[in-house]
N, C-alpha and C positions, 0 to 999 in steps of 0.2 A: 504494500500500500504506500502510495506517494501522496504526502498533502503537502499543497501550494497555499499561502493566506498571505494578505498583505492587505494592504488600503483598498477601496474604490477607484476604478476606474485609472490601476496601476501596472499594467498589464499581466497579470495571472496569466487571463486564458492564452495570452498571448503566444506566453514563453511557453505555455504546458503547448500550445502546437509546433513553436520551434524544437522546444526540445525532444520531443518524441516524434517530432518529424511526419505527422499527421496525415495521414492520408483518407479519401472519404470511405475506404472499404475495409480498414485495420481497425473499426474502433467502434463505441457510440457515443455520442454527448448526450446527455442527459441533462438539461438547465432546469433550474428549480427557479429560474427569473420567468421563463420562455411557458414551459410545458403545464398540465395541472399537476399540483403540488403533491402526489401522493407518496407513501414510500415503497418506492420502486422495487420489485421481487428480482432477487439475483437469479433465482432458476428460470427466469423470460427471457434470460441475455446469452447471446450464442455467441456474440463475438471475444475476442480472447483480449479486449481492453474497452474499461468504462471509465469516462469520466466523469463526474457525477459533480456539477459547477451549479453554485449560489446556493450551498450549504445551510448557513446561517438562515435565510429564507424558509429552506426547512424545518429550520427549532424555531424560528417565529409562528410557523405552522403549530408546530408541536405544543410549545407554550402557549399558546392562543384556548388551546383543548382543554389542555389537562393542567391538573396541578403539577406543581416541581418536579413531584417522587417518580410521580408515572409517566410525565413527560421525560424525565432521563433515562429509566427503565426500557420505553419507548425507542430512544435515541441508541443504548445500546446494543440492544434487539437487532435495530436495523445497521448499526459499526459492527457486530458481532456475525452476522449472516454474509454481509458483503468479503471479511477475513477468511471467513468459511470458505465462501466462493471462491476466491482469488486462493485461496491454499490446494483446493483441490486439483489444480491443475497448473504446473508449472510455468506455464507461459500465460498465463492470465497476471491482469492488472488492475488495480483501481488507480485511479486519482482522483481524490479530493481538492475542489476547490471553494476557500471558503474564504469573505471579505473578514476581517478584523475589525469589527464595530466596540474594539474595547477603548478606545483612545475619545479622549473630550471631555465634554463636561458626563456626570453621570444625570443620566435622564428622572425627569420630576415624575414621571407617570409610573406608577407601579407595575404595570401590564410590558413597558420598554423597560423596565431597569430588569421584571425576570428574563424578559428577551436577551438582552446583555447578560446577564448572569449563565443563564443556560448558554447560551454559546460557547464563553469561557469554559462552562465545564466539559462542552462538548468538542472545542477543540484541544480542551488536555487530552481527554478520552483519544482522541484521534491520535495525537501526535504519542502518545504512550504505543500506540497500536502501530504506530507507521515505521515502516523500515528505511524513508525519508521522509524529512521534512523542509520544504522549503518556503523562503519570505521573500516577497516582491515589492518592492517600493522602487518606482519610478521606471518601473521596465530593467529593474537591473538584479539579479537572484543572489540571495545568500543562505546559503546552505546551513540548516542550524541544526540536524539531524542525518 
């Protein structure tokens, strides 16, 4: 598992197609900006690389639903199935990409500061899980894992 996070509109997705060199029959994109929001079944996916872009969107999903417990529960479910998948088979991948909404002021709304919050614990979750991790600010990569 590769997760990519960095700012908005800094080019993530950019570099995950430079770097893995993207072609349109290698892969699926999967955007959680673009598509409806659900959480996507690893066993639908035939091809041997997903990446699975606007993360965070997803736990704003997920937070929106449930409470804390069971929207994290929720969140691992769905980290814990995708590791599955990609271990099953050698030449499978994931990429995770997911904005950084932890920087700023912290938000007055209680409904955005759990959004914030759960993210946070969502991208620990991930980056504990990743066998890299990378951070993008300004289209330029640093490798922190």
């Amino acid at each position: 598992m590769h997760f990519v996070t960095g700012g908005s509109f800094n080019g993530k997705s950019k570099w995950v197609k430079e770097y893995y060199q993207l072609k349109d029959s290698n892969h699926i994109w999967f955007s959680f900006y673009e598509k409806e929001r659900v959480l996507l079944n690893p066993d639908l996916v035939e091809s041997p690389m997903i990446i699975l872009e606007g993360i965070e969107v997803c736990i704003k999903d997920l937070a929106a639903q449930y409470k804390v417990s069971e929207a994290r529960e929720k969140w691992r479910l769905f980290l814990s199935s995708w590791l599955e998948w990609e271990n099953e088979d050698e030449n499978r991948k994931v990429i995770l990409i997911g904005t950084d909404i932890s920087k700023g002021i912290v938000p007055m709304l209680a409904e955005e500061r759990k959004w914030r919050d759960m993210t946070g614990w969502a991208y620990q979750d991930i980056a504990r899980s990743a066998e890299r991790v990378e951070l993008i600010w300004y289209g330029i990569s640093q490798k922190i894992k």
